[in-house]
MDAnalysis code that builds the backbone (N, CA, C; Angstrom):
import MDAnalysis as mda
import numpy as np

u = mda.Universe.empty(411, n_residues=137, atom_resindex=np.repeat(np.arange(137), 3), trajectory=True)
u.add_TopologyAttr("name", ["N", "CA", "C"] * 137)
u.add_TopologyAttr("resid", np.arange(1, 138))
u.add_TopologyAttr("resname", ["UNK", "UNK", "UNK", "UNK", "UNK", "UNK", "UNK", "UNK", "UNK", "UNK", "UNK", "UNK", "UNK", "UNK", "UNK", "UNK", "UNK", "UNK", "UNK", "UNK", "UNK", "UNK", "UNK", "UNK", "UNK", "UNK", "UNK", "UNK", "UNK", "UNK", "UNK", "UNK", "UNK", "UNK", "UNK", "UNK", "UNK", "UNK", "UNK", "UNK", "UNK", "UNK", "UNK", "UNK", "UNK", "UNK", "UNK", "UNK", "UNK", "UNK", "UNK", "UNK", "UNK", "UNK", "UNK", "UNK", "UNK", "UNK", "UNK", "UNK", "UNK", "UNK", "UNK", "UNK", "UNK", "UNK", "UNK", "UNK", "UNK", "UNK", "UNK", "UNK", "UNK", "UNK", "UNK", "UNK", "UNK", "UNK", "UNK", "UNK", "UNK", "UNK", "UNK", "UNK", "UNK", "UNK", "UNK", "UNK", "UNK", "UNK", "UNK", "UNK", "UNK", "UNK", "UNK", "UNK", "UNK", "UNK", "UNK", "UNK", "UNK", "UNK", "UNK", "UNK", "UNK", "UNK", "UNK", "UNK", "UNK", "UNK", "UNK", "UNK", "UNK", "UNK", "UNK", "UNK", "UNK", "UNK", "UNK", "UNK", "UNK", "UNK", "UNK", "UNK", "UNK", "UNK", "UNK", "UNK", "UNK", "UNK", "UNK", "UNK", "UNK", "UNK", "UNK", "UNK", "UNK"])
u.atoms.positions = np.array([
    [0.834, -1.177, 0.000],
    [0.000, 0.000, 0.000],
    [0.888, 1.253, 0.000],
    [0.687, 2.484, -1.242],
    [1.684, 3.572, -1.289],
    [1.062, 4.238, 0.540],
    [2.063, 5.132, 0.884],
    [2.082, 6.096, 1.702],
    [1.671, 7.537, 1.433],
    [0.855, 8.041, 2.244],
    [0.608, 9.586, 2.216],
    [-0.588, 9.740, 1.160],
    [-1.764, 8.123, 0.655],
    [-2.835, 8.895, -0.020],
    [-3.602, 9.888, 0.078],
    [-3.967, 10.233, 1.364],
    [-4.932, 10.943, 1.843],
    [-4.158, 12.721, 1.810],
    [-5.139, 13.400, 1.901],
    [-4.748, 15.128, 2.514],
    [-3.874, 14.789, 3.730],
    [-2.863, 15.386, 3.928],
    [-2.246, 15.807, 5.210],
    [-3.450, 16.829, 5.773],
    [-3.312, 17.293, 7.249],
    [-4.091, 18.572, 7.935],
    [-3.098, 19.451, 7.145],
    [-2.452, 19.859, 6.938],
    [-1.518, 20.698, 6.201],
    [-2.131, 21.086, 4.869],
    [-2.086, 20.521, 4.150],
    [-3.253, 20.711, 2.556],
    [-4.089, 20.710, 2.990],
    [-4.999, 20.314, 3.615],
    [-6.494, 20.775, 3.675],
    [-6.391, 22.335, 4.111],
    [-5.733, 22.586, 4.919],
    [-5.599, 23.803, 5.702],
    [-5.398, 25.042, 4.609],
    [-4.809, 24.667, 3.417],
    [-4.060, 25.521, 2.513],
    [-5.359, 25.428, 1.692],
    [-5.538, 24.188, 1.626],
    [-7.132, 24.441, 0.313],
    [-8.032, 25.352, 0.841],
    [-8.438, 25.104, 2.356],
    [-9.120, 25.989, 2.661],
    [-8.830, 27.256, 2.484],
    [-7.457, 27.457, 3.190],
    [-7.576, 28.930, 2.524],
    [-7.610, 29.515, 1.508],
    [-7.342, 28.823, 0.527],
    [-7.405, 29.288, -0.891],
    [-8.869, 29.098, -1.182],
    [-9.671, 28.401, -1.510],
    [-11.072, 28.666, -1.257],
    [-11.543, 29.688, -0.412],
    [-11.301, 30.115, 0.692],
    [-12.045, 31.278, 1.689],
    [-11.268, 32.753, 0.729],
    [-10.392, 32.727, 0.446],
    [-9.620, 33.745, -0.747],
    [-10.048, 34.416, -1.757],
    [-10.546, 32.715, -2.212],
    [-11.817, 33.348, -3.361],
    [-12.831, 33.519, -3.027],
    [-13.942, 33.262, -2.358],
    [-14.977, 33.630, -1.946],
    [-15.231, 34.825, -1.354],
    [-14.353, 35.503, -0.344],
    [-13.523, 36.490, -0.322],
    [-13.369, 37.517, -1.443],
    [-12.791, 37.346, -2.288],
    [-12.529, 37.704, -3.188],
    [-13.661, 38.107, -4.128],
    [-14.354, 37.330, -4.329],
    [-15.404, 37.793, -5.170],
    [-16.703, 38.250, -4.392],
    [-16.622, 38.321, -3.143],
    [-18.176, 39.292, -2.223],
    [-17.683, 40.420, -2.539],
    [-16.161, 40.704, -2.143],
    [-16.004, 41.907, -2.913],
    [-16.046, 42.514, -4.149],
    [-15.905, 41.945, -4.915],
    [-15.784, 42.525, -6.726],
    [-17.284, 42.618, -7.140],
    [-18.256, 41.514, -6.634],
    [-19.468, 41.740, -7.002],
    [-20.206, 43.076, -6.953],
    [-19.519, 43.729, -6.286],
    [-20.738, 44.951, -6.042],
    [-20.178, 45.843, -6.804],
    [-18.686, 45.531, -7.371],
    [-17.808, 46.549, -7.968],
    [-18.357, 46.258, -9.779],
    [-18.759, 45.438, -9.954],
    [-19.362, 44.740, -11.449],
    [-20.479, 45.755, -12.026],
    [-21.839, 45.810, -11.007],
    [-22.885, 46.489, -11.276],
    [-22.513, 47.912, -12.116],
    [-23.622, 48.461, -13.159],
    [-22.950, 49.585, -13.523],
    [-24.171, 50.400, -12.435],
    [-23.379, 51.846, -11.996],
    [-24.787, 52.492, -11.557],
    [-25.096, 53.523, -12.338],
    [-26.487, 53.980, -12.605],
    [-26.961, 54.670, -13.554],
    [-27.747, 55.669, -12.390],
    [-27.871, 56.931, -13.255],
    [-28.503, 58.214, -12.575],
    [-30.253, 57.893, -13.581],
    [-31.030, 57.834, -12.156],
    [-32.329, 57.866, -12.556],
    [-32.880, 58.420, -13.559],
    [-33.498, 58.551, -14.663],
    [-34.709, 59.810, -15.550],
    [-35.694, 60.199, -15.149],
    [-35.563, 60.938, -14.928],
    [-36.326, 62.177, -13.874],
    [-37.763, 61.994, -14.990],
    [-37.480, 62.035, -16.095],
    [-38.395, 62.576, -17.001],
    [-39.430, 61.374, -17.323],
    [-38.267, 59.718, -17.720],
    [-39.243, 59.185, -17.532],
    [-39.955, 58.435, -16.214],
    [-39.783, 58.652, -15.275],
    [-40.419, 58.506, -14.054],
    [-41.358, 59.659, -13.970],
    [-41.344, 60.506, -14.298],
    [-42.767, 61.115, -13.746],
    [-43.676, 60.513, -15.102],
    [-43.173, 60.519, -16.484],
    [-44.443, 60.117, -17.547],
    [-44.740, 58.294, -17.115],
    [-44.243, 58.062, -16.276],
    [-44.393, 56.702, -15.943],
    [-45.586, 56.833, -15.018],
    [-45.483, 57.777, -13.934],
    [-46.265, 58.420, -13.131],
    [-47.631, 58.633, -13.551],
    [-47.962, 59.646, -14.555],
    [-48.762, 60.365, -15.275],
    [-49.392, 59.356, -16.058],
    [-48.792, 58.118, -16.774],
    [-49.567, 57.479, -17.197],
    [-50.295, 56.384, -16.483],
    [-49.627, 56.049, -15.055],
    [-50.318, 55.188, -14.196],
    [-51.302, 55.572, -13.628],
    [-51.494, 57.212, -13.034],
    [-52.676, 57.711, -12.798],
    [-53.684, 57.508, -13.910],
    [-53.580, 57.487, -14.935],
    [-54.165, 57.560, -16.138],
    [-55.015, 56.611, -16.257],
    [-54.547, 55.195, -15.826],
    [-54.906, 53.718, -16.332],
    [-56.201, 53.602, -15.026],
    [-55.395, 54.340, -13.871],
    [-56.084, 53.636, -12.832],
    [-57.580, 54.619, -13.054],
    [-57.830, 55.304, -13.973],
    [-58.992, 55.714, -13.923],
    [-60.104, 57.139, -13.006],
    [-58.828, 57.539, -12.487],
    [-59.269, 58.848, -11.865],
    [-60.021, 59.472, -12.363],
    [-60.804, 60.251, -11.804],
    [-61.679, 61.287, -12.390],
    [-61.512, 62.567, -11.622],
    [-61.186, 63.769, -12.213],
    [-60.755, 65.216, -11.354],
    [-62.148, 65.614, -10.492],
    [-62.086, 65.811, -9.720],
    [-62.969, 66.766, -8.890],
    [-62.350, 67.810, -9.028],
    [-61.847, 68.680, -8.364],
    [-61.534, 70.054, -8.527],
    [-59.778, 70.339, -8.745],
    [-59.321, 71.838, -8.662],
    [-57.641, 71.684, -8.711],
    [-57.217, 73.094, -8.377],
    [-56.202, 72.866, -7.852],
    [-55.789, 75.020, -7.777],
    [-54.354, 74.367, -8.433],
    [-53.614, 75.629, -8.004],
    [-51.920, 75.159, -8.685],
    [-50.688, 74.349, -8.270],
    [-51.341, 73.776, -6.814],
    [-50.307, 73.038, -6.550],
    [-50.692, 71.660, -6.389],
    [-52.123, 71.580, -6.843],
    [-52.448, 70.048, -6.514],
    [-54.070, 69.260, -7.037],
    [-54.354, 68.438, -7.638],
    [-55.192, 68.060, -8.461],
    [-56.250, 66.897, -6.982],
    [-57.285, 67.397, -6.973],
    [-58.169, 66.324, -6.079],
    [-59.172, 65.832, -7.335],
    [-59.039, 64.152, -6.845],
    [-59.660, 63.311, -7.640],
    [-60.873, 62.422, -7.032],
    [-61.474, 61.924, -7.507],
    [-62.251, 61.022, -7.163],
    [-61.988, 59.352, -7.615],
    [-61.353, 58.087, -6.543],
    [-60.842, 56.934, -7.388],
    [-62.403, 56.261, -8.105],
    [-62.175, 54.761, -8.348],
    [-63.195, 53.880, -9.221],
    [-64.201, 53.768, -8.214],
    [-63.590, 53.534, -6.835],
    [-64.341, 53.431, -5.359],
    [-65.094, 54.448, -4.629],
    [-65.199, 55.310, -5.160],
    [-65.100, 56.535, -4.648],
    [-64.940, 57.167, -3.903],
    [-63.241, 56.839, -3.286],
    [-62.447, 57.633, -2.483],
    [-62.184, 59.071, -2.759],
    [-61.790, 59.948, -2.168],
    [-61.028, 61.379, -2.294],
    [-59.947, 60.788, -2.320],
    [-59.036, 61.583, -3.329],
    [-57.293, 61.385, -3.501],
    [-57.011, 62.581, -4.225],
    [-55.515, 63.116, -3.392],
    [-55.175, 64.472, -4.071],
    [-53.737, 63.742, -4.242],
    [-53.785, 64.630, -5.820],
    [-51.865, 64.530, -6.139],
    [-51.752, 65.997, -5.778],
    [-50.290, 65.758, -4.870],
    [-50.102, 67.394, -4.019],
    [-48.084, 66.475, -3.752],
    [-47.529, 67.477, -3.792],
    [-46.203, 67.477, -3.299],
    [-45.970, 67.523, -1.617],
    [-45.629, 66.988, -0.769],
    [-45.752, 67.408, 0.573],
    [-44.335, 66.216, 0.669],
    [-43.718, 67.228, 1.750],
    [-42.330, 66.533, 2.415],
    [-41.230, 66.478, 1.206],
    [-41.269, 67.040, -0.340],
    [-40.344, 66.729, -1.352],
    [-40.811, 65.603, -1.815],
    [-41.909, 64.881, -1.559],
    [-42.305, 63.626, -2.302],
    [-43.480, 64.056, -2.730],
    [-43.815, 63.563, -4.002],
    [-45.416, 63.567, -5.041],
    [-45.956, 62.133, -4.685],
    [-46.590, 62.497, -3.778],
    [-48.158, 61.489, -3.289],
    [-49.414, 61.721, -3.644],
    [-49.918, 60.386, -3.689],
    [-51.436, 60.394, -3.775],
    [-52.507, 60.065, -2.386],
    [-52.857, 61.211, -1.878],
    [-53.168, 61.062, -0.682],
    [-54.843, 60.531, -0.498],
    [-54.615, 59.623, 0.105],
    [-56.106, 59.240, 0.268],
    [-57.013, 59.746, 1.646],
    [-58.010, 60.664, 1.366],
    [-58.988, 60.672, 2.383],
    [-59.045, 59.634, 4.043],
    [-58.129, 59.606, 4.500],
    [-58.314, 58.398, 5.650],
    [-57.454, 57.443, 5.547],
    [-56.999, 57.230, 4.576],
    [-56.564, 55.481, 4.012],
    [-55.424, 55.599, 3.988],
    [-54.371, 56.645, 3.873],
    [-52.986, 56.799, 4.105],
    [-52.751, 57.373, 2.333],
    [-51.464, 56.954, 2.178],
    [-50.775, 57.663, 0.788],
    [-49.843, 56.848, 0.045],
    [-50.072, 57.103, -1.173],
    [-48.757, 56.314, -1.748],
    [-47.702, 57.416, -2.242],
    [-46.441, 57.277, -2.452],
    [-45.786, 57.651, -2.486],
    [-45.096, 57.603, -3.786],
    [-44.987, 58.298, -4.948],
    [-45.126, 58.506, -6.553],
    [-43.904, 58.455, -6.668],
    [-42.906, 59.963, -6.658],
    [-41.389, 59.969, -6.662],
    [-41.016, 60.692, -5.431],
    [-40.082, 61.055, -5.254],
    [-39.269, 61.769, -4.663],
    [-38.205, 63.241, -4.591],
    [-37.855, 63.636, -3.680],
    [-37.195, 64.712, -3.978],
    [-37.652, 65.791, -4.846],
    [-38.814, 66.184, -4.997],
    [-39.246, 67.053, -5.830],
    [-39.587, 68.001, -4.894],
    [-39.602, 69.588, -5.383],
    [-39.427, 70.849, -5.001],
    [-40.604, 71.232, -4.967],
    [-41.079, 71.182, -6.377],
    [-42.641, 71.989, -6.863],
    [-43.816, 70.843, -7.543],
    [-44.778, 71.488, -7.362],
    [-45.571, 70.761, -8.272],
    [-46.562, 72.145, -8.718],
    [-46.819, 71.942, -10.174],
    [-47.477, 73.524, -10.868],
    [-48.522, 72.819, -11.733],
    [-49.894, 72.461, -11.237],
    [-50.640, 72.723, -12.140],
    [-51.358, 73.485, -13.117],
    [-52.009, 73.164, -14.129],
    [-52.610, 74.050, -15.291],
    [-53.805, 73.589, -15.928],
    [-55.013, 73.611, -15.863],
    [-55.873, 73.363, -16.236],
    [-56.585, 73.611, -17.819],
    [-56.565, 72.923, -18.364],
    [-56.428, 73.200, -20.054],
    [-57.656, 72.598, -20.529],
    [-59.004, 72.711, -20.483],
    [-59.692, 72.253, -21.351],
    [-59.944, 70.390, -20.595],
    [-59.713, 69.565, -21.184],
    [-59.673, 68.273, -21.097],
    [-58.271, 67.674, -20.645],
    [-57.353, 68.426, -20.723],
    [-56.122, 67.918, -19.903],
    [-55.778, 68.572, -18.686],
    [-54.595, 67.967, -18.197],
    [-53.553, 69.271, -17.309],
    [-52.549, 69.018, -17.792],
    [-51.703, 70.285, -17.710],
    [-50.656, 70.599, -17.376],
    [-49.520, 70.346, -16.655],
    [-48.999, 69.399, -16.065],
    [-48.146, 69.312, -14.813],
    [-46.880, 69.672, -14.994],
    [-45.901, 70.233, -14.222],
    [-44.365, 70.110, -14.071],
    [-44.234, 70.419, -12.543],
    [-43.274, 69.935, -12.485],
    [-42.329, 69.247, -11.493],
    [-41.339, 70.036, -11.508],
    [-40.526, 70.395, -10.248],
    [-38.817, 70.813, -10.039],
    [-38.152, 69.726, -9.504],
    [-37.515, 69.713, -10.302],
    [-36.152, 68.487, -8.850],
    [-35.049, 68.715, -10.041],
    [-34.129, 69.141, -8.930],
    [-32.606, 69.238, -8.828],
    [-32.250, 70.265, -10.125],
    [-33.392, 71.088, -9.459],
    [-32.836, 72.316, -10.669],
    [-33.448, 72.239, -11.943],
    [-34.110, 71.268, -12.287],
    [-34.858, 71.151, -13.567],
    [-36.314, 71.059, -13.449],
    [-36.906, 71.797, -14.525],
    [-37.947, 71.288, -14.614],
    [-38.760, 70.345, -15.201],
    [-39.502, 69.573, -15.276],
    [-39.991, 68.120, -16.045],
    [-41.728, 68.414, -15.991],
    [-42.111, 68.555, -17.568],
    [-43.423, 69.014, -17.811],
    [-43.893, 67.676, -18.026],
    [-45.303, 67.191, -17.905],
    [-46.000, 66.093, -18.780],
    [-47.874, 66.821, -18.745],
    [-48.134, 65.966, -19.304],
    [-49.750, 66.070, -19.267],
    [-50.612, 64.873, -19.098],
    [-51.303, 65.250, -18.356],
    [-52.317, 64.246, -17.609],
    [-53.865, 64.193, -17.748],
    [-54.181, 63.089, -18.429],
    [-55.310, 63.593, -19.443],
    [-56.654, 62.192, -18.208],
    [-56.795, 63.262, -17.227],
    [-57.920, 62.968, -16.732],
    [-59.765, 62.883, -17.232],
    [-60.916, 62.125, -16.584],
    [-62.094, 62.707, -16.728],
    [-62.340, 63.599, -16.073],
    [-63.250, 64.404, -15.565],
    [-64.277, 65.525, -15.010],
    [-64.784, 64.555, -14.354],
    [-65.298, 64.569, -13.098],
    [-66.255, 63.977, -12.058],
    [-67.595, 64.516, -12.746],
    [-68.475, 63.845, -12.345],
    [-69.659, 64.403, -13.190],
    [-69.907, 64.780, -11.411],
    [-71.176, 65.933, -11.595],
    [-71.644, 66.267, -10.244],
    [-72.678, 65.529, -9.871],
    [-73.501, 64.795, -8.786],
    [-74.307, 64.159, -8.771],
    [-75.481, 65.212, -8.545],
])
């Protein structure tokens, strides 16, 4: 029978570390791989504007800093800027939270659309938001 088939504690000890090296090794690089990209301001709010859209709102009334709606349920919900974030605030029910970091919100009432723009970080970002009219009961 040859001598010395097995690992010595000595090689195992070394494999291990060379395995913990790499593993090691690459928790770190992984995060270094990702590319990071600066958000679009622009298309996140028309992402915005068109999700209000789908979900079917209907305007009840509006001044210039904020549009009150009526949902499918017929909740109250205002889009209004408060804290630097554009929420949709519900009557009682709490808020969701749209984007962030925004300065202004400027409505404009046009016929069958609005108007909207936005400030953040020095720019401004226009879209239009093509709501119904609440009918009055």
């Amino acid at each position: 029978m040859p001598a010395n088939r097995a690992f010595t504690l000595l090689e195992s000890l070394i494999a291990l570390s060379l395995a913990a090296l790499f593993m090691t090794t690459i928790q770190f690089l992984i995060p270094h791989l990702s590319q990071v990209t600066q958000p679009d301001y622009n298309t996140s709010f028309q992402t915005t504007l068109h999700q209000l859209e789908i979900q079917k709102y209907r305007v009840k009334d509006n001044d210039k800093h904020a549009i009150n709606m009526i949902s499918t349920d017929g909740k109250t919900m205002t889009l209004v800027v408060k804290n630097h974030k554009l929420q949709l605030i519900a009557s009682g029910s709490g808020q969701i939270i749209l984007m962030e970091n925004i300065n202004d919100l400027t409505v404009m009432a046009c016929g069958s659309h609005f108007k909207l723009s936005i400030k953040i970080n020095n720019q401004t970002i226009r879209g239009i938001l093509f709501l119904q009219k609440a009918v009055a009961p």
